[in-house]
C-alpha positions in Angstrom: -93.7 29.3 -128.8 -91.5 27.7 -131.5 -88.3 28.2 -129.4 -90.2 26.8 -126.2 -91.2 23.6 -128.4 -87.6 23.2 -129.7 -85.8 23.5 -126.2 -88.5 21.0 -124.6 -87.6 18.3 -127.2 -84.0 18.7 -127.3 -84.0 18.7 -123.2 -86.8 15.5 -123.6 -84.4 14.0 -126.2 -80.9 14.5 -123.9 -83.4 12.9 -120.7 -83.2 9.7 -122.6 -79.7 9.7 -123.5 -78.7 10.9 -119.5 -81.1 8.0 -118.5 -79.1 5.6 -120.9 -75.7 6.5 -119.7 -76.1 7.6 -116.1 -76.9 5.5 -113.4 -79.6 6.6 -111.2 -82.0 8.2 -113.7 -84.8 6.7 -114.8 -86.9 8.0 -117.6 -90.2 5.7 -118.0 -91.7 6.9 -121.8 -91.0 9.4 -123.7 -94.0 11.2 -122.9 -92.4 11.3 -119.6 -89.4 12.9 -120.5 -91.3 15.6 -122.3 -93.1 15.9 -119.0 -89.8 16.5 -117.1 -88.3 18.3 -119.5 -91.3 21.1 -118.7 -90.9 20.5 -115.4 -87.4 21.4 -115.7 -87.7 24.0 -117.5 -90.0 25.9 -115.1 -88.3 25.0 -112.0 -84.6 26.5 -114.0 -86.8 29.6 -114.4 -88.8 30.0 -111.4 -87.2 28.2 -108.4 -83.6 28.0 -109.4 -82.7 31.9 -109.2 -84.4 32.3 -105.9 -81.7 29.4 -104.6 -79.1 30.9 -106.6 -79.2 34.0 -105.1 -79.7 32.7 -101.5 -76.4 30.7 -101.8 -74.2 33.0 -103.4 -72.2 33.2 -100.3 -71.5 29.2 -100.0 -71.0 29.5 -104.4 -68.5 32.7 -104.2 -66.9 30.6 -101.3 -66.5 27.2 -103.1 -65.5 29.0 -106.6 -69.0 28.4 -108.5 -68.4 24.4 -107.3 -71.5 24.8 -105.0 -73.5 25.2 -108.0 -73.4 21.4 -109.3 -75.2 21.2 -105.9 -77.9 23.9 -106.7 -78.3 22.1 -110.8 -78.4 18.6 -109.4 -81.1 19.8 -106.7 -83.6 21.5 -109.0 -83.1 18.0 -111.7 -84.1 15.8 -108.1 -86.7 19.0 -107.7 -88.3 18.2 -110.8 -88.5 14.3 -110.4 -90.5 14.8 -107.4 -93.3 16.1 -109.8 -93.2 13.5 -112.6 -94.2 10.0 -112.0 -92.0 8.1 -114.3 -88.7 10.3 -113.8 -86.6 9.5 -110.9 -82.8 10.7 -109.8 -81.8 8.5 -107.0 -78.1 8.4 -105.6 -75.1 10.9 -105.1 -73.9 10.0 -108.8 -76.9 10.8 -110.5 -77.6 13.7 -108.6 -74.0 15.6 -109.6 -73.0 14.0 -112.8 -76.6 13.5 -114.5 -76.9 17.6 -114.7 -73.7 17.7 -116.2 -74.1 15.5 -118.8 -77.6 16.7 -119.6 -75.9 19.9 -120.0 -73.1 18.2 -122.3 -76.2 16.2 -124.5 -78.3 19.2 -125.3 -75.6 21.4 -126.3 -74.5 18.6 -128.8 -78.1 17.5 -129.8 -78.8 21.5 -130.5 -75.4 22.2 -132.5 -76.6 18.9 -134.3 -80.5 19.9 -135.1 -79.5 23.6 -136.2 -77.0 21.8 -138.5 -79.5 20.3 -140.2 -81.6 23.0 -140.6 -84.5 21.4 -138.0 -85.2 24.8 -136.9 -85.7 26.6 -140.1 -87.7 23.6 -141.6 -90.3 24.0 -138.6 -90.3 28.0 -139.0 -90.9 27.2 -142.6 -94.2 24.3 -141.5 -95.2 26.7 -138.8 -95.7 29.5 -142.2 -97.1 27.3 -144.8 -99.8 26.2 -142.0 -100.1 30.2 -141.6 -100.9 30.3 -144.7 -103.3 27.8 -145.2 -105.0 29.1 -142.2 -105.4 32.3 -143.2 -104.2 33.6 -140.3 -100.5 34.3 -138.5 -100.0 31.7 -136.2 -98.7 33.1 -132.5 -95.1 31.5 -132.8 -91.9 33.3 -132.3 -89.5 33.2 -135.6 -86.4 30.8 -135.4 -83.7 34.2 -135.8 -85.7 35.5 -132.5 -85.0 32.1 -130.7 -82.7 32.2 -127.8 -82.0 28.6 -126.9 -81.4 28.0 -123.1 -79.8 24.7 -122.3 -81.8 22.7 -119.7 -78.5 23.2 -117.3 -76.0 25.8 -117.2 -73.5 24.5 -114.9 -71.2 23.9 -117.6 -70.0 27.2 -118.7 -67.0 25.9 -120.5 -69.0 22.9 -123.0 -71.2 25.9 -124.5 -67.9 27.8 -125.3 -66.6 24.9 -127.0 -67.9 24.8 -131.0 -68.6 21.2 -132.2 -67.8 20.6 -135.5 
């Protein structure tokens, strides 16, 4: 749960930087880009390996360049279902996955710099134990953070210092 609350505010928190920088995207409020930052999130994990798999013909034939088409689909995908996000134009739809992808990997490095994570895994204990009860949220060392877009191989193998 802890991991699922961390990834949607990073990926809401990147939405408003791609919307500041890239032309054609258009978050509303921020409770809107929490809202397509979900939506994003299930449509990566539900619909996105389905279309994966049907092109890997036209991806193994373009040399993986076919999937900037498949990431900038399932962002347009998930604008459909949010009033207040939009991705209009060729630009937006090819560059705005990329640089979401480039925003969350930075805003992550940044938050687990600062400790973010482990501050919340510490709240998320103390209210535990005020409770009297263990609270149903997965520990910050079993966390494995997905980035709202993978088309970027190369920007995750890069360490920012």
């Amino acid at each position: 749960m802890l991991g699922f609350v961390l990834t949607t505010l990073v990926t809401a928190l990147s939405l408003i930087v791609v919307d500041f920088f890239v032309p054609g995207v258009g978050i509303a409020t921020f409770p809107v880009a929490i809202g397509a930052a979900i939506a994003i999130g299930f449509i990566n994990s539900s619909v996105k390996p389905l279309i994966q798999l049907l092109s890997l013909p036209i991806t193994l034939l373009s040399l993986g360049s076919f999937s900037l088409v498949i990431n900038g689909f399932c962002l347009w995908f998930a604008s459909l279902f949010v009033p207040g996000f939009t991705v209009h134009g060729l630009f937006s739809f090819v560059f705005a996955p990329i640089a979401l992808s480039i925003v969350s990997t930075l805003l992550t490095n940044f938050f687990i710099s600062k400790g973010i994570d482990k501050k919340l895994a510490s709240l998320s204990d103390r209210l535990s134990a005020k409770l009297g009860r263990k609270l149903d949220l997965t520990s910050v060392n079993e966390v494995n953070y997905q980035p709202a877009s993978e088309q970027v191989i190369l920007v995750e193998a890069v360490e920012v210092h």
